[in-house]
C-alpha positions as a Markdown table, in Angstrom:
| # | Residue | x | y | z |
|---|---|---|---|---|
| 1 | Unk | -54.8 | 6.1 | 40.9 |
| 2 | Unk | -55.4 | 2.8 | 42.2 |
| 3 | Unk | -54.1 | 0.9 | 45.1 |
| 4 | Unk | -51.9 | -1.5 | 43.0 |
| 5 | Unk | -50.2 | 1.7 | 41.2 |
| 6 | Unk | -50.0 | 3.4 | 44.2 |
| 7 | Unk | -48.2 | 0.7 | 46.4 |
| 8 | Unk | -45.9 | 0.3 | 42.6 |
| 9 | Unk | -44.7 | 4.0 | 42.6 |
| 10 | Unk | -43.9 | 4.3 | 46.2 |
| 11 | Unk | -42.2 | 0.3 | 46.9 |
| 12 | Unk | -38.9 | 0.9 | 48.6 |
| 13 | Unk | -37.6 | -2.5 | 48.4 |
| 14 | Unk | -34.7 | -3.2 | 46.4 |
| 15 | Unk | -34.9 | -4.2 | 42.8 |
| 16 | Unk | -33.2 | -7.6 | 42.5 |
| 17 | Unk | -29.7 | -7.1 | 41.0 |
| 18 | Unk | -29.8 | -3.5 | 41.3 |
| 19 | Unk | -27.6 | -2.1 | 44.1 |
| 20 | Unk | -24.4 | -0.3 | 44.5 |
| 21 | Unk | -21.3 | -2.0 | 44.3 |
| 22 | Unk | -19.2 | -3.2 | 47.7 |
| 23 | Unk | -16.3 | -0.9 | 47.0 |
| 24 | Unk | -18.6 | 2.2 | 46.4 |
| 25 | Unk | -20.0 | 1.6 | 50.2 |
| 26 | Unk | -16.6 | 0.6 | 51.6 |
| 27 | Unk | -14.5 | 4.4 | 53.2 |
| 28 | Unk | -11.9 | 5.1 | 51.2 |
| 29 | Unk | -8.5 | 4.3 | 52.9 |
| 30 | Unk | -6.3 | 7.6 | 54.5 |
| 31 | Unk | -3.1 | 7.9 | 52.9 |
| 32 | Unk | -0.8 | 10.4 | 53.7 |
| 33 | Unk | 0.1 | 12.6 | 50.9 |
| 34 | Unk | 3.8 | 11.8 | 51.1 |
| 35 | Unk | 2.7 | 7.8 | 50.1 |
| 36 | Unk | 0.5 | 9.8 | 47.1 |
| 37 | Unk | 3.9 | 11.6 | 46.4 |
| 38 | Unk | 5.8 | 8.0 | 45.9 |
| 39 | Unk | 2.9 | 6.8 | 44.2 |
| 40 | Unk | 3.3 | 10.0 | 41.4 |
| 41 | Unk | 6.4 | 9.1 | 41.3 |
| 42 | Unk | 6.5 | 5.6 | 40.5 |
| 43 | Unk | 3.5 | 6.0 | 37.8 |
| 44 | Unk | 5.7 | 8.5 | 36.4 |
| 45 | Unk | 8.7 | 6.1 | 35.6 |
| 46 | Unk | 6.3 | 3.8 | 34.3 |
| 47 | Unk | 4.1 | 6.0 | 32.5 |
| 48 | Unk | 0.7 | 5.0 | 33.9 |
| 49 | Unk | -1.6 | 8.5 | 33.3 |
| 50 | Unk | -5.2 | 8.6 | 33.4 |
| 51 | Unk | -7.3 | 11.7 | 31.8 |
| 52 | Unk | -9.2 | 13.7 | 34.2 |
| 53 | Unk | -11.4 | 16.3 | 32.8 |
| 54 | Unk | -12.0 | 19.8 | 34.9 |
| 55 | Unk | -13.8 | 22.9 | 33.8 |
| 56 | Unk | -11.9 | 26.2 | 34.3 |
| 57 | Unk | -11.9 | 29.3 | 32.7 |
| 58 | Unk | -11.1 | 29.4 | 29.0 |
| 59 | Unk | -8.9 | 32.3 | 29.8 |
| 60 | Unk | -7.1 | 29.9 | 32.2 |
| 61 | Unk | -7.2 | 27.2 | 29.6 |
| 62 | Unk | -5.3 | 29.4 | 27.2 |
| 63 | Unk | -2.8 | 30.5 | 30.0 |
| 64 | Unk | -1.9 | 27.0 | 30.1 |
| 65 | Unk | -2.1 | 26.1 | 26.4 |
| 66 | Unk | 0.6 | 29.4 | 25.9 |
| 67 | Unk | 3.0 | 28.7 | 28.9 |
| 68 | Unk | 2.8 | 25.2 | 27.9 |
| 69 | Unk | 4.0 | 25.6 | 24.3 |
| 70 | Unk | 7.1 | 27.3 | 26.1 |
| 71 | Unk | 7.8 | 24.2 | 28.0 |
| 72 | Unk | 8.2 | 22.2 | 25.2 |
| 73 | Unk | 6.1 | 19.4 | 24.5 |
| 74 | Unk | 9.4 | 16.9 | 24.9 |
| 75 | Unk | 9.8 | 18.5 | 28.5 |
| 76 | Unk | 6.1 | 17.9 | 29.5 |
| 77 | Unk | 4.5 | 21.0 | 28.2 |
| 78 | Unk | 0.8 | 21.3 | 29.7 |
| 79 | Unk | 1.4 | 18.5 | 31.5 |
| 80 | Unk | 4.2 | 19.4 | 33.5 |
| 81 | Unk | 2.5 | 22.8 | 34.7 |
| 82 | Unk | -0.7 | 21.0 | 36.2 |
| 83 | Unk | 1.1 | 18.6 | 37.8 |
| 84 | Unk | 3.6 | 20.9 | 39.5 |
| 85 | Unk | 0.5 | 23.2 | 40.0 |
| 86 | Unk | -1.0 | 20.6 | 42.1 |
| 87 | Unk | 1.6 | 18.8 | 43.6 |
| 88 | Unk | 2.3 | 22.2 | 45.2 |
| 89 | Unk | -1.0 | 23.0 | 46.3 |
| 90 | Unk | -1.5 | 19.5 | 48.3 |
| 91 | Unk | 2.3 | 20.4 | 49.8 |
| 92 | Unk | 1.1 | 23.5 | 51.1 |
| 93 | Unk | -2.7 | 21.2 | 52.4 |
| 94 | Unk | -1.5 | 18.2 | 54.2 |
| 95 | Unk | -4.6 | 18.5 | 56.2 |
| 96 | Unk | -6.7 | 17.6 | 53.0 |
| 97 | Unk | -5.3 | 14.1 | 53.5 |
| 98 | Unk | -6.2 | 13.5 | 57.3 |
């Protein structure tokens, strides 16, 4: 390997126009979990919902498929079950949010 490759592979300096973005470097902001609460609930009333993707079981997966189909899809179905899952489990975790 020559000197010119060598100095190429192991240059630390930035590449121009390559860097992360300002909000990635910034700290996220604290909130309290009861201001994450009214936030739920006012996207709720307006319907905002985003998709989040997790990977459980597919034992799990059916669970919530089966006890979801006894909801009712009208009343929230699947849905309804994750979000009173987790809304639960950050109730009983405030400390997650400190």
């Amino acid at each position: 390997m020559s000197a010119k490759e060598f100095n190429k592979a192991v240059n630390t300096t930035p590449i121009e126009g390559l860097k992360q973005p300002d909000k990635f470097m910034q700290s996220s902001e604290s909130k309290s979990f009861d201001s994450y609460v009214a936030d739920l609930s006012e996207e709720q009333e307006n319907y905002e919902q985003v998709v989040y993707s997790v990977a459980i079981e597919p034992t799990l997966k059916k669970l919530v498929q089966m006890a979801g189909k006894k909801v009712g899809r009208t009343k929230g179905g699947s849905k309804l079950i994750i979000r009173e899952a987790l809304t639960d489990y950050f109730k009983k975790h405030p400390e997650l949010f400190d």
